[in-house]
C-alpha positions in Angstrom: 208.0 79.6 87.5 211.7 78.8 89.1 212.2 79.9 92.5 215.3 82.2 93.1 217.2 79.4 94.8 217.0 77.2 91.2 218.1 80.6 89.5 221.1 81.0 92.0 221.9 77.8 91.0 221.9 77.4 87.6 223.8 80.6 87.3 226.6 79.6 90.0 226.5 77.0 87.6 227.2 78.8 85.0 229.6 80.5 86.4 231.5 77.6 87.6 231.4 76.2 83.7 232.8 79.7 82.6 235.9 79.4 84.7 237.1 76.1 83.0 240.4 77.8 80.8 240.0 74.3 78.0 237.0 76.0 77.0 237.0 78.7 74.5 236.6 81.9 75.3 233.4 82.7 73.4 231.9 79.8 74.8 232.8 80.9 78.1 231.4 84.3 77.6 228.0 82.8 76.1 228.0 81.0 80.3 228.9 84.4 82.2 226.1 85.9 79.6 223.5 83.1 80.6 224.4 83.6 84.3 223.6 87.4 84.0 220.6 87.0 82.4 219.2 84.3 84.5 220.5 86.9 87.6 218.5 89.8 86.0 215.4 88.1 85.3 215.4 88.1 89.1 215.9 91.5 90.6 213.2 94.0 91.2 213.4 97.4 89.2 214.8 99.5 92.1 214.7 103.5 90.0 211.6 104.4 88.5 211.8 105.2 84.4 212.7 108.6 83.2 209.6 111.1 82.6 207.9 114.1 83.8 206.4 114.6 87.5 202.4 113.7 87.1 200.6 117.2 87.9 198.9 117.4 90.9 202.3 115.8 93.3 204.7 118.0 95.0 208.3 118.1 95.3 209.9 115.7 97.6 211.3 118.8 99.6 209.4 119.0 102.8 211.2 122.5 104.0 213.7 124.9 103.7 217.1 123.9 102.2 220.1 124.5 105.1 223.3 125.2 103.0 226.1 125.1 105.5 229.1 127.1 104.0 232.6 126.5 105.9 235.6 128.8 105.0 233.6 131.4 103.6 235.4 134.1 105.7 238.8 136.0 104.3 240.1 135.2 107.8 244.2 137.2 108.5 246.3 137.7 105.2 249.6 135.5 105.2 252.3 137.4 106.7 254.3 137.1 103.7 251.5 137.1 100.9 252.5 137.8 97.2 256.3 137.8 97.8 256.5 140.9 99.6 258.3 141.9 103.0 257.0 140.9 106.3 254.3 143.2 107.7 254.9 141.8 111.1 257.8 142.3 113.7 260.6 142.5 112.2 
């Protein structure tokens, strides 16, 4: 098996190749394809695949949800709300 430094090589590579404008653009494409696929042969899953939660396993919620709510309040009307005269002094 290839180590990771031969992969990042071969696809910098690749990439280098893919940047050369005489070539045609397919071909091009074909190298930035190679590249990715050499690239993604290398990295780990890092989400686990879709499903159900196996019986038996709790949620991942250890305690009580804290929903903080900021400008709930009706705080002071506008002086001059909905086009009308000023409550204020006038």
């Amino acid at each position: 098996m290839a180590t990771t430094t031969d992969i990042a090589s071969k696809a910098s590579k690749y990439r280098e190749m893919a940047k050369d404008k005489a070539l045609p653009q397919d071909v091009r494409n074909a190298y930035l394809d190679k590249a990715n696929k050499l690239e993604e042969g290398t990295m780990k899953p890092t989400m686990a695949k879709g499903g159900m939660v196996a019986k038996g396993k709790k949620p991942a919620i250890k305690g009580p949800a804290v929903v903080i709510a900021v400008g709930i309040g009706k705080g002071k009307k506008p002086m001059m709300s909905k086009g009308g005269m000023a409550k204020g002094k006038c």
